[in-house]
mmJSON file of the N, C-alpha and C atoms, coordinates in Angstrom:
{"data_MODEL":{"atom_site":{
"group_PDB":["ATOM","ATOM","ATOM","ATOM","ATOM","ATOM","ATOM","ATOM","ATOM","ATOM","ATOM","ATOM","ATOM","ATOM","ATOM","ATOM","ATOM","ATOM","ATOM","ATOM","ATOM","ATOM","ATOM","ATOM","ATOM","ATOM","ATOM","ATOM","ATOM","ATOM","ATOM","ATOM","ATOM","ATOM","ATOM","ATOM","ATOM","ATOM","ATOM","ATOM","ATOM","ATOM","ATOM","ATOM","ATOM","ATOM","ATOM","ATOM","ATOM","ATOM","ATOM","ATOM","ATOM","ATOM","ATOM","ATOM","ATOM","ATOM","ATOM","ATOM","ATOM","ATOM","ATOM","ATOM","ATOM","ATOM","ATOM","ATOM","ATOM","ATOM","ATOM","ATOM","ATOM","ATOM","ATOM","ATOM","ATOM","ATOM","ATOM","ATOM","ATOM","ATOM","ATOM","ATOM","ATOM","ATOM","ATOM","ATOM","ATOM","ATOM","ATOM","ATOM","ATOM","ATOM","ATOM","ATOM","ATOM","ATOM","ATOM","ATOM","ATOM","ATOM","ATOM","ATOM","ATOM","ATOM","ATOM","ATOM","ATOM","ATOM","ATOM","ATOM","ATOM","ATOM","ATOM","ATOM","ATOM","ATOM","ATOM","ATOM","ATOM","ATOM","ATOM","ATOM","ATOM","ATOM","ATOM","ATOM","ATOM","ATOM","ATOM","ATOM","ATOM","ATOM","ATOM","ATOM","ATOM","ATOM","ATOM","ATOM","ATOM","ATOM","ATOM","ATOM","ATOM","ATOM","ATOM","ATOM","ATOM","ATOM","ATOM","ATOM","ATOM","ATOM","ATOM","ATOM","ATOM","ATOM","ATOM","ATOM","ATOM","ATOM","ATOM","ATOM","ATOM","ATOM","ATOM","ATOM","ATOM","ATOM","ATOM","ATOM","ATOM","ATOM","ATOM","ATOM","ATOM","ATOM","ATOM","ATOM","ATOM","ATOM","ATOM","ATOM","ATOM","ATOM","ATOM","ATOM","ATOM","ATOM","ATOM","ATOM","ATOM","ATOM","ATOM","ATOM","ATOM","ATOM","ATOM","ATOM","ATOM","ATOM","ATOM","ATOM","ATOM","ATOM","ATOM","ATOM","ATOM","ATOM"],
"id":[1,2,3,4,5,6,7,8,9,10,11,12,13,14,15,16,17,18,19,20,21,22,23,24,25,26,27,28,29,30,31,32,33,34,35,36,37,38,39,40,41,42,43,44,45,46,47,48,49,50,51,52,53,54,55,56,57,58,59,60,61,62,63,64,65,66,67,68,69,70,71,72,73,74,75,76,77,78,79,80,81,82,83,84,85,86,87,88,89,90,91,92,93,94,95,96,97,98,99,100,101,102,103,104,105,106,107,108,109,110,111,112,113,114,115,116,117,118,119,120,121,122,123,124,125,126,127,128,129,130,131,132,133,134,135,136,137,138,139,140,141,142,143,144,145,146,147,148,149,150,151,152,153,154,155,156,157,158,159,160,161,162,163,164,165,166,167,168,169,170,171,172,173,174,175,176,177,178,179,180,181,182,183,184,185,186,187,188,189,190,191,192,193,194,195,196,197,198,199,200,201,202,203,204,205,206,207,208,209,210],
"type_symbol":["N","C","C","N","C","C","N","C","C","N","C","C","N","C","C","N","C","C","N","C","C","N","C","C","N","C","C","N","C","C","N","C","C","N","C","C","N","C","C","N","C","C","N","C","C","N","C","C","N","C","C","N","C","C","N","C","C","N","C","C","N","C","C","N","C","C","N","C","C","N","C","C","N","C","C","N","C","C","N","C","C","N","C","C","N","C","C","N","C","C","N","C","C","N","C","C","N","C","C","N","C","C","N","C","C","N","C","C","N","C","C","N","C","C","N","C","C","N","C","C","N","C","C","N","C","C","N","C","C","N","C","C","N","C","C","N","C","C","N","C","C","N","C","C","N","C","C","N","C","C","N","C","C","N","C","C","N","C","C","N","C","C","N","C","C","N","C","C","N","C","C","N","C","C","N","C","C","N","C","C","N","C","C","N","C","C","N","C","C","N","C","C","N","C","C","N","C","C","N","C","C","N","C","C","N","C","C","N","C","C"],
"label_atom_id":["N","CA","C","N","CA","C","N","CA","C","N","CA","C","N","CA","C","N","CA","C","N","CA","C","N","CA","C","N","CA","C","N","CA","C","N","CA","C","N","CA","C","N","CA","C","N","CA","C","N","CA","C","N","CA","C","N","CA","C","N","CA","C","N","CA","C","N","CA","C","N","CA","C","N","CA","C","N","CA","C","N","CA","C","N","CA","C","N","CA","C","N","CA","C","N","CA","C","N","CA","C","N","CA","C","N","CA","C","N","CA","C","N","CA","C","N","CA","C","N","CA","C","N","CA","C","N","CA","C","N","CA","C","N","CA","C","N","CA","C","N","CA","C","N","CA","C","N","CA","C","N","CA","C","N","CA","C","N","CA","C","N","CA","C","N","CA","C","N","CA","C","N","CA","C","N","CA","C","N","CA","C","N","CA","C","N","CA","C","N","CA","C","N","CA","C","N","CA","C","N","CA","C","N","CA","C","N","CA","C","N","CA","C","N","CA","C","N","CA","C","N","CA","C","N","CA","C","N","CA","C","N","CA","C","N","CA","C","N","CA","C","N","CA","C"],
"label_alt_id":[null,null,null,null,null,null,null,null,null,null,null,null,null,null,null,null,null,null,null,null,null,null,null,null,null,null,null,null,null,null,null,null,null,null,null,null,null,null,null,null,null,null,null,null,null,null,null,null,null,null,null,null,null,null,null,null,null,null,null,null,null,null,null,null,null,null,null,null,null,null,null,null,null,null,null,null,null,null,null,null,null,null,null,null,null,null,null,null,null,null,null,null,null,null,null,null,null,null,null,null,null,null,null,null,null,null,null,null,null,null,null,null,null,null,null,null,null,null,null,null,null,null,null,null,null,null,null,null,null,null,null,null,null,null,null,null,null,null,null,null,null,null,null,null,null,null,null,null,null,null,null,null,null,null,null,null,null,null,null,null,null,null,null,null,null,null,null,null,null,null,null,null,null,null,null,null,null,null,null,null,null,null,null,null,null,null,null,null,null,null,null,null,null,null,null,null,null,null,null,null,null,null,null,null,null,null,null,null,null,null],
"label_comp_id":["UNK","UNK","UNK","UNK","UNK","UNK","UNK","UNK","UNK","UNK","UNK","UNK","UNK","UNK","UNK","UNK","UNK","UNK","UNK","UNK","UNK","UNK","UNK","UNK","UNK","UNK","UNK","UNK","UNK","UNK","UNK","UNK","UNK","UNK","UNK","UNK","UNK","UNK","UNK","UNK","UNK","UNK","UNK","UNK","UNK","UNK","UNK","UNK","UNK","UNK","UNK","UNK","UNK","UNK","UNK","UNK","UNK","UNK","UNK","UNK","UNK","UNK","UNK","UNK","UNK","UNK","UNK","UNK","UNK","UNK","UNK","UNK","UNK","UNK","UNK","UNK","UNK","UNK","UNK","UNK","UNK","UNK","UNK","UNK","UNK","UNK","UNK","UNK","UNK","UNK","UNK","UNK","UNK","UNK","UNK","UNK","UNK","UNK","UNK","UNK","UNK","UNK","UNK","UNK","UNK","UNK","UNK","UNK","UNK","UNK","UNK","UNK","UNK","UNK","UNK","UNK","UNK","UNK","UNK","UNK","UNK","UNK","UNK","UNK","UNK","UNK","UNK","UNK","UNK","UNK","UNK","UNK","UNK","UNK","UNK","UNK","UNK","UNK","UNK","UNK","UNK","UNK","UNK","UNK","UNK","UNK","UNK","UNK","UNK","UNK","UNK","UNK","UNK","UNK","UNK","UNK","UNK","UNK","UNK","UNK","UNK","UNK","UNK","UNK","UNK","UNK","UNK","UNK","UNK","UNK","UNK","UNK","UNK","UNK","UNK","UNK","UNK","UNK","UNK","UNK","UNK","UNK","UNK","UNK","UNK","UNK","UNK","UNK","UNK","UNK","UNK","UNK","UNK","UNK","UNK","UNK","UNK","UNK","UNK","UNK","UNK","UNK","UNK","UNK","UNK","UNK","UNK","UNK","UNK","UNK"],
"label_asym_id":["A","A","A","A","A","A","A","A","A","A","A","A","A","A","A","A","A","A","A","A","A","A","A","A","A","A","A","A","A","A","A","A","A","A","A","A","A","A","A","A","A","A","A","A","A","A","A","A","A","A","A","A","A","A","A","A","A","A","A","A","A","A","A","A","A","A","A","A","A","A","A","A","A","A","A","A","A","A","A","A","A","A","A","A","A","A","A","A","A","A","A","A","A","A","A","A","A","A","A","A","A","A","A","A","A","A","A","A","A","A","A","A","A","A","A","A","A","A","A","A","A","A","A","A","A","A","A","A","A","A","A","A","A","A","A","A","A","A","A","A","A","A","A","A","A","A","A","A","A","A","A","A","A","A","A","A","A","A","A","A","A","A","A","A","A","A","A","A","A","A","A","A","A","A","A","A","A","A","A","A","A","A","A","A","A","A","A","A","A","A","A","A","A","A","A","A","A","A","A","A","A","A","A","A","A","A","A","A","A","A"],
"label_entity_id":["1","1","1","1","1","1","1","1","1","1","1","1","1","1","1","1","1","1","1","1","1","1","1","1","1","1","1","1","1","1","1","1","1","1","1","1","1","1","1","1","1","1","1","1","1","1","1","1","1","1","1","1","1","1","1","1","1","1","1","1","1","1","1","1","1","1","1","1","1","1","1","1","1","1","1","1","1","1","1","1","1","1","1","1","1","1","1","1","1","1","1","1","1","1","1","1","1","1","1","1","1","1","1","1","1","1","1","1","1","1","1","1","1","1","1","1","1","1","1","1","1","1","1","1","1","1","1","1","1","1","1","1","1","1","1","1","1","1","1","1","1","1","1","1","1","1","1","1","1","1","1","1","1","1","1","1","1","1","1","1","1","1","1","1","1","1","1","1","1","1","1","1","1","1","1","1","1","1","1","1","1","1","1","1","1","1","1","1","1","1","1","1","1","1","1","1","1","1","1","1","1","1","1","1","1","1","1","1","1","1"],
"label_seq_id":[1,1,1,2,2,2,3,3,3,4,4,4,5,5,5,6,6,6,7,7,7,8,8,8,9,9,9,10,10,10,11,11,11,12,12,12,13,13,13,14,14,14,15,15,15,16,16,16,17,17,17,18,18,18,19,19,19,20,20,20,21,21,21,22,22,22,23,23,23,24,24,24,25,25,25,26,26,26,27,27,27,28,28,28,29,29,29,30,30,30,31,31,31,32,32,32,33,33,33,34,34,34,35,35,35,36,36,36,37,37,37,38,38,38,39,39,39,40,40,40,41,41,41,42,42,42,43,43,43,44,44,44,45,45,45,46,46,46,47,47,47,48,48,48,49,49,49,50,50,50,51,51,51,52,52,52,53,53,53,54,54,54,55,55,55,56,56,56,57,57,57,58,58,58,59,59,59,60,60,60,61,61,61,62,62,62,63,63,63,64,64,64,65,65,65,66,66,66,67,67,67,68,68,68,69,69,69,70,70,70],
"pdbx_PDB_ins_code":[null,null,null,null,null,null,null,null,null,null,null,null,null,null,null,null,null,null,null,null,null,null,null,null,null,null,null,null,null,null,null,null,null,null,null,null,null,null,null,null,null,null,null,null,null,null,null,null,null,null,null,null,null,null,null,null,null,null,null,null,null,null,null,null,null,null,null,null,null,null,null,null,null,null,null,null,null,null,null,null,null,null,null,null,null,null,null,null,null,null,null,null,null,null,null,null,null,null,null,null,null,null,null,null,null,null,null,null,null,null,null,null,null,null,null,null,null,null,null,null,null,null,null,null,null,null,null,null,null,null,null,null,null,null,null,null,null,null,null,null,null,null,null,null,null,null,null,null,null,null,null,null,null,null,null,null,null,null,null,null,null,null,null,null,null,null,null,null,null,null,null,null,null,null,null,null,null,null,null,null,null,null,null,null,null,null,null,null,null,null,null,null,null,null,null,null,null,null,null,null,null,null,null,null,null,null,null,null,null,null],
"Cartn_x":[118.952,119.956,121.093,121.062,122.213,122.898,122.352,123.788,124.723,123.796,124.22,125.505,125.004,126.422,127.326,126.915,128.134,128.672,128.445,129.171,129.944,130.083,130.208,131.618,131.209,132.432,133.095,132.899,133.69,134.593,133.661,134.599,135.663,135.603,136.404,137.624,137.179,138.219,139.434,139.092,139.695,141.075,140.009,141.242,141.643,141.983,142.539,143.545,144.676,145.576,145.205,143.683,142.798,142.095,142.24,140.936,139.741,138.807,137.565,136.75,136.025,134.931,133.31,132.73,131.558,130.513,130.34,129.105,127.637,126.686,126.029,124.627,123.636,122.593,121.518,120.384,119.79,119.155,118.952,118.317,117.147,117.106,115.78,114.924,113.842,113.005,112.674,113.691,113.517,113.456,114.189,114.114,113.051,113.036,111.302,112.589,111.726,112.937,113.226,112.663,112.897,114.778,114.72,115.553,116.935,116.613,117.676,118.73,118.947,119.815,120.678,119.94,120.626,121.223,120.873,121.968,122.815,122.818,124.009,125.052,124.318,125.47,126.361,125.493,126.264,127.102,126.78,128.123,128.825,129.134,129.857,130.661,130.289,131.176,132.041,131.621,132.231,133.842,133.205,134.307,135.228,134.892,135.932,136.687,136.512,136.955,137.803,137.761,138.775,139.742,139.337,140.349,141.322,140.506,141.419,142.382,141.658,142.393,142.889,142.734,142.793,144.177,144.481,145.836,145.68,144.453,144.121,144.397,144.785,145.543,143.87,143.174,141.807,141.182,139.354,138.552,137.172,136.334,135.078,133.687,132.568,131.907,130.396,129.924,128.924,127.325,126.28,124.933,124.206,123.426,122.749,121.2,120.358,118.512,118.385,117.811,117.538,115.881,114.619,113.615,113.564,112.944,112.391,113.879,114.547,115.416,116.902,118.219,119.26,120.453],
"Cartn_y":[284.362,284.528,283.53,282.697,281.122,281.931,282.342,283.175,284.113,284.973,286.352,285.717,284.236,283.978,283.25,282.113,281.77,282.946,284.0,284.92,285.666,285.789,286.228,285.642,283.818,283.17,282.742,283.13,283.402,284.464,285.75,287.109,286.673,286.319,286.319,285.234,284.465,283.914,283.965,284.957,285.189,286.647,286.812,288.645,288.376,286.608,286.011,285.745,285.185,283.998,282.728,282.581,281.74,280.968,279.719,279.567,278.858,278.927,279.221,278.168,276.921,275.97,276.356,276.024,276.7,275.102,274.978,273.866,274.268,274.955,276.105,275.195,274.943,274.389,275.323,274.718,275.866,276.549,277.767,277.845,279.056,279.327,280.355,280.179,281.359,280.742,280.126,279.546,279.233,280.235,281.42,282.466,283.392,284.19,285.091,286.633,287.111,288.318,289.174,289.071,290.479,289.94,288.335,287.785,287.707,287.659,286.672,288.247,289.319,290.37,290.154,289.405,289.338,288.224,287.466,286.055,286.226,286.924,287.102,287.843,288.954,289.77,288.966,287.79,286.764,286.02,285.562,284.629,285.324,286.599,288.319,288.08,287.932,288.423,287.042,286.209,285.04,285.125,285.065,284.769,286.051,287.22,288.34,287.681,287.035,286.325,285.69,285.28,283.871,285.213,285.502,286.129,287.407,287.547,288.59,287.95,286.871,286.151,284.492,283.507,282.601,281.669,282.836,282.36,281.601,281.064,279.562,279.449,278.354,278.595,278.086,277.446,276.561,276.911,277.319,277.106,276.581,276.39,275.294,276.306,276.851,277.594,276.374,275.932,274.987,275.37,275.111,275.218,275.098,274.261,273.219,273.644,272.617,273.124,271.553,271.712,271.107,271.013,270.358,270.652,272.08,272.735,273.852,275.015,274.783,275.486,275.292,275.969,276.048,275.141],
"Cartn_z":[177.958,178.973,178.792,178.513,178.057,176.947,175.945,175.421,175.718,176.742,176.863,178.576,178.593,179.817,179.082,177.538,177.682,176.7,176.192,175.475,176.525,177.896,178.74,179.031,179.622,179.637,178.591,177.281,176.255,175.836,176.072,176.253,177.128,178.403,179.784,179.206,178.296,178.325,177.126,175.869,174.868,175.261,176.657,177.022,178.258,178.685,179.827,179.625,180.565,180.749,181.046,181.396,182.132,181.159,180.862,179.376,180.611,179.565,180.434,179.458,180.054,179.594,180.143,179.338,180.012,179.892,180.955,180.638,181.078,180.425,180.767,180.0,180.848,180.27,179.713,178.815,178.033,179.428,180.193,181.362,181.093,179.633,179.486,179.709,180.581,181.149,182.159,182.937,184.271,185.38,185.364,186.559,185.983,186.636,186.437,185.589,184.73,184.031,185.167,186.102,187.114,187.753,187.669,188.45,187.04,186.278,185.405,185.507,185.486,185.437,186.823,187.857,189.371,189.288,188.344,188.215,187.268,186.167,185.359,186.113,187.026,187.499,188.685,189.192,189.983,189.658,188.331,187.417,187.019,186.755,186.075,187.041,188.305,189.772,189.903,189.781,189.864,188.735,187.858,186.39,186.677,187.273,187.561,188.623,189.544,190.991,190.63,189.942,189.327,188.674,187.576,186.91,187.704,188.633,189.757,190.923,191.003,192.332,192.434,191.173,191.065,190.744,190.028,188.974,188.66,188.436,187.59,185.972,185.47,184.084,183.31,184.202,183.465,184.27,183.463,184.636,184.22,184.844,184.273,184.655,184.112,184.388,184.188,185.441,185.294,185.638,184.824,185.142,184.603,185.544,185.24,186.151,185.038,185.35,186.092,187.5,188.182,188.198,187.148,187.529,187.097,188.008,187.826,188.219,188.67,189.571,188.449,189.708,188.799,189.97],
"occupancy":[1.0,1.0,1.0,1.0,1.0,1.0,1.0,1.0,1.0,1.0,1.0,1.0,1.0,1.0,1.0,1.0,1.0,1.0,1.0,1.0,1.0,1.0,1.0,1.0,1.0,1.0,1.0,1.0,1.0,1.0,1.0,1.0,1.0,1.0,1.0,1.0,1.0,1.0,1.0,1.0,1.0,1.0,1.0,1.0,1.0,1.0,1.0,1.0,1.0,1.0,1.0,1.0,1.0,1.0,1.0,1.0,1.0,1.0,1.0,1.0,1.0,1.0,1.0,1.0,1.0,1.0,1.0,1.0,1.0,1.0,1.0,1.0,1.0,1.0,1.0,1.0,1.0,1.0,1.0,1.0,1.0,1.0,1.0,1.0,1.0,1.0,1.0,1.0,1.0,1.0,1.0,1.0,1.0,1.0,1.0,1.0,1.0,1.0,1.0,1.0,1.0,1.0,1.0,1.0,1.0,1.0,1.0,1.0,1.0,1.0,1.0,1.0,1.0,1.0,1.0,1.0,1.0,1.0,1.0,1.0,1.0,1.0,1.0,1.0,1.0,1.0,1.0,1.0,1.0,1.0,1.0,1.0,1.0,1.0,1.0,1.0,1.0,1.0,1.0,1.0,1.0,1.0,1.0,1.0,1.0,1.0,1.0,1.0,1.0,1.0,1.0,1.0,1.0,1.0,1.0,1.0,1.0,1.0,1.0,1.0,1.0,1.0,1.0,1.0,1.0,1.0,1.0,1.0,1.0,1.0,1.0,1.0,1.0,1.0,1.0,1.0,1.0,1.0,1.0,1.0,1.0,1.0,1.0,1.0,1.0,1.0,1.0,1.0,1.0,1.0,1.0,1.0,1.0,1.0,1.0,1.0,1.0,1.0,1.0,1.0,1.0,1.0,1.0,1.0,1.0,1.0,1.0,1.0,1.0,1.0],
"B_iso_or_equiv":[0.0,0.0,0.0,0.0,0.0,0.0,0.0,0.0,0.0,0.0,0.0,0.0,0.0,0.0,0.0,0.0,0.0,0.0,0.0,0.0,0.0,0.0,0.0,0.0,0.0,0.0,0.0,0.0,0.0,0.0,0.0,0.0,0.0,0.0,0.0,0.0,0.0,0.0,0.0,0.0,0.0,0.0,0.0,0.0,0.0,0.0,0.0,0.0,0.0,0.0,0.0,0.0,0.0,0.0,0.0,0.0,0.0,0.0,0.0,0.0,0.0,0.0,0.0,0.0,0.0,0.0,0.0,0.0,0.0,0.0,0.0,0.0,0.0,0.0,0.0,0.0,0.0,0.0,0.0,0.0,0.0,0.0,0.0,0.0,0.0,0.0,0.0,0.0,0.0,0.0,0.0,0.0,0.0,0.0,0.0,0.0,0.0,0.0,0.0,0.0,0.0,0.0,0.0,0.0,0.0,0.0,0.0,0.0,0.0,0.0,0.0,0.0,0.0,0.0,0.0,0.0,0.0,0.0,0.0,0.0,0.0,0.0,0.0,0.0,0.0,0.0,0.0,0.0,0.0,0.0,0.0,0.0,0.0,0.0,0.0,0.0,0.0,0.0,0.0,0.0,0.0,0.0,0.0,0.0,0.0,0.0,0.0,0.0,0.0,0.0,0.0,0.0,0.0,0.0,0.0,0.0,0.0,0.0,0.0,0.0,0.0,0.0,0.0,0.0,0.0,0.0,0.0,0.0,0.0,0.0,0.0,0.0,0.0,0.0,0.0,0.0,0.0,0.0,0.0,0.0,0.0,0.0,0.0,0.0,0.0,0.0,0.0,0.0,0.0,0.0,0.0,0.0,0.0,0.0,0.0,0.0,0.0,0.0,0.0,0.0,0.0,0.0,0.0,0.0,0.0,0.0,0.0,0.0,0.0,0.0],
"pdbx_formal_charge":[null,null,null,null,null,null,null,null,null,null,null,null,null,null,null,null,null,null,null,null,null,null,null,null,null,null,null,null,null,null,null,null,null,null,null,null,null,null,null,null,null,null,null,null,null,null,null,null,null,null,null,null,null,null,null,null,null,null,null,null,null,null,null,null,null,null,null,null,null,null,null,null,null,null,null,null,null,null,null,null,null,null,null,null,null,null,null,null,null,null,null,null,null,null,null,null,null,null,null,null,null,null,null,null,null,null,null,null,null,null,null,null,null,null,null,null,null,null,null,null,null,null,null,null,null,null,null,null,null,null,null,null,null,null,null,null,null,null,null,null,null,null,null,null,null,null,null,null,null,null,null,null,null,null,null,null,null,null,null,null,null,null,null,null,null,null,null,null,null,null,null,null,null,null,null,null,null,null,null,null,null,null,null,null,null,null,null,null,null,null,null,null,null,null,null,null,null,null,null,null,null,null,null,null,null,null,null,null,null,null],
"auth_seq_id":[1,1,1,2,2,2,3,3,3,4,4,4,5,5,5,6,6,6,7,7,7,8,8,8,9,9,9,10,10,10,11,11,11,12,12,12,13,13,13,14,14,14,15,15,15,16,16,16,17,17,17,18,18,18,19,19,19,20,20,20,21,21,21,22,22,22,23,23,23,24,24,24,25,25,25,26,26,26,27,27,27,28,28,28,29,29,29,30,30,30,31,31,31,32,32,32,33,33,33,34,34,34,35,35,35,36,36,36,37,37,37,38,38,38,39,39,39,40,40,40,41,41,41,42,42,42,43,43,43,44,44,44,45,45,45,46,46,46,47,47,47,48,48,48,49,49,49,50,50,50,51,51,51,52,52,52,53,53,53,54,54,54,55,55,55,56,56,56,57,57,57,58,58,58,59,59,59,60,60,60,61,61,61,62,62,62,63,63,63,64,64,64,65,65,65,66,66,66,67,67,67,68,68,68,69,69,69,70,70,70],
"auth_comp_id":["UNK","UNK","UNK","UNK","UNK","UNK","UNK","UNK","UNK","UNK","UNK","UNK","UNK","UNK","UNK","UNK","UNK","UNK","UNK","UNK","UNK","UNK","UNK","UNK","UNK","UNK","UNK","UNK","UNK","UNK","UNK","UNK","UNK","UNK","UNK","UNK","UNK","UNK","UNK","UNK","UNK","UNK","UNK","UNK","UNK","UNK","UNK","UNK","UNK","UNK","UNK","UNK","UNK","UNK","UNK","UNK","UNK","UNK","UNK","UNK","UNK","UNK","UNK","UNK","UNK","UNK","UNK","UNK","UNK","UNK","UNK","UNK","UNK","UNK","UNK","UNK","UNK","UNK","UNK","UNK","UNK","UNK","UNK","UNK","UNK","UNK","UNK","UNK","UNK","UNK","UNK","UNK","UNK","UNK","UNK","UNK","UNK","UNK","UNK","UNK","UNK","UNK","UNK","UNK","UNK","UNK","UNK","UNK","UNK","UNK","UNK","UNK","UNK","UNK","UNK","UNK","UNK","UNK","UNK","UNK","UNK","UNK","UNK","UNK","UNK","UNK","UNK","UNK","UNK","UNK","UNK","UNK","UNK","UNK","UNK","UNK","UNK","UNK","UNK","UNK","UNK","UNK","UNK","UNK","UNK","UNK","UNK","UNK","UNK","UNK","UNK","UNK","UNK","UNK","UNK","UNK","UNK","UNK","UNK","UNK","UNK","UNK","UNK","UNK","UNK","UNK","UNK","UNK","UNK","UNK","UNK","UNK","UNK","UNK","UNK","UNK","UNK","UNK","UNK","UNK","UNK","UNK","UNK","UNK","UNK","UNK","UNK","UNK","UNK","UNK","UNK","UNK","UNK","UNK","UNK","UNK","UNK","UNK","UNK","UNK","UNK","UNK","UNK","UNK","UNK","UNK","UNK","UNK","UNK","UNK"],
"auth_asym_id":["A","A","A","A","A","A","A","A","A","A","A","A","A","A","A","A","A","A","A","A","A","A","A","A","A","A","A","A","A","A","A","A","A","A","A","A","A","A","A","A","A","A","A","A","A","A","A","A","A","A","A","A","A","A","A","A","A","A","A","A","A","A","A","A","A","A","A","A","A","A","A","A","A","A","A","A","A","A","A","A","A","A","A","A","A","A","A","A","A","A","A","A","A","A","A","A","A","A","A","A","A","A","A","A","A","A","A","A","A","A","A","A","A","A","A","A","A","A","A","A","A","A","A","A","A","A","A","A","A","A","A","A","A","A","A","A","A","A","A","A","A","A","A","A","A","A","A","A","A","A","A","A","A","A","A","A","A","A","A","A","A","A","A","A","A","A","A","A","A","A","A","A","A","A","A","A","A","A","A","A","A","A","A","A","A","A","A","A","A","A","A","A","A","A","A","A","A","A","A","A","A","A","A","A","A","A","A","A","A","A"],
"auth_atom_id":["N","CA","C","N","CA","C","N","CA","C","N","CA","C","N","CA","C","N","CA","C","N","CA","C","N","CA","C","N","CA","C","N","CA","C","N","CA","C","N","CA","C","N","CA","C","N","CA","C","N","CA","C","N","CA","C","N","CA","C","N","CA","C","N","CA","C","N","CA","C","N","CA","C","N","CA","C","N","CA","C","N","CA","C","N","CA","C","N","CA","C","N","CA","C","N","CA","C","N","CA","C","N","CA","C","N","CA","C","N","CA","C","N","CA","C","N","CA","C","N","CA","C","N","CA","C","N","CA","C","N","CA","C","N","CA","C","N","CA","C","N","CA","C","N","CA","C","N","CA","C","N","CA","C","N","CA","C","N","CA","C","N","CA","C","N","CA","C","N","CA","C","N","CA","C","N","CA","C","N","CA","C","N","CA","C","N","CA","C","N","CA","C","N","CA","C","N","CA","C","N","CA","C","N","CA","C","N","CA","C","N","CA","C","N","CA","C","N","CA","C","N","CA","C","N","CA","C","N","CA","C","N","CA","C","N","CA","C","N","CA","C","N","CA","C"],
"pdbx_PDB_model_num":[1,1,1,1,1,1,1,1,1,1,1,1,1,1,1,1,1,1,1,1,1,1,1,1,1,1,1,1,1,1,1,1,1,1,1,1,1,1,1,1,1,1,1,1,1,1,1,1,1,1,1,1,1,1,1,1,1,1,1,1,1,1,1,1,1,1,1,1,1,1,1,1,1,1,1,1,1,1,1,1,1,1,1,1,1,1,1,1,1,1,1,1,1,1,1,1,1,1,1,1,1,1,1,1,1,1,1,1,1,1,1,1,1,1,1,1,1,1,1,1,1,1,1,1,1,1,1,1,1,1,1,1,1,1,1,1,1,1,1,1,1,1,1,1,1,1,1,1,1,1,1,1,1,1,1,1,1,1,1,1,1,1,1,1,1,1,1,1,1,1,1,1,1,1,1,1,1,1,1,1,1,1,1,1,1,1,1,1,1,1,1,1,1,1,1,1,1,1,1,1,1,1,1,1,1,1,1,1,1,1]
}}}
């Protein structure tokens, strides 16, 4: 799943006006597989948010493994 987001906030940011950093920790494995499709589609929604409504010229995409959690 850590590739398939920062390839995500990489796509988002090569067909932006927006450049896009990703500080994205290794997080495979921490959510259960039933869950990890409901969190990509949460960071998906996010990185569209920005790019629809931000006019931000930079943006920072952060996450991080807390323990067991995110």
């Amino acid at each position: 799943m850590t590739i398939a987001l920062r390839a995500m906030v990489e796509s988002a940011g090569s067909s932006a006006s927006t450049t896009f950093y990703a500080d994205i920790d290794d997080i495979d494995g921490i959510l259960p597989k039933s869950a990890e499709i409901n969190f990509y589609r949460i960071v998906q929604e996010c990185v569209n948010n920005i790019l629809k409504h931000s006019q931000a010229d930079e943006a920072t995409i952060s996450i991080h493994r807390n323990g067991r959690g995110l």
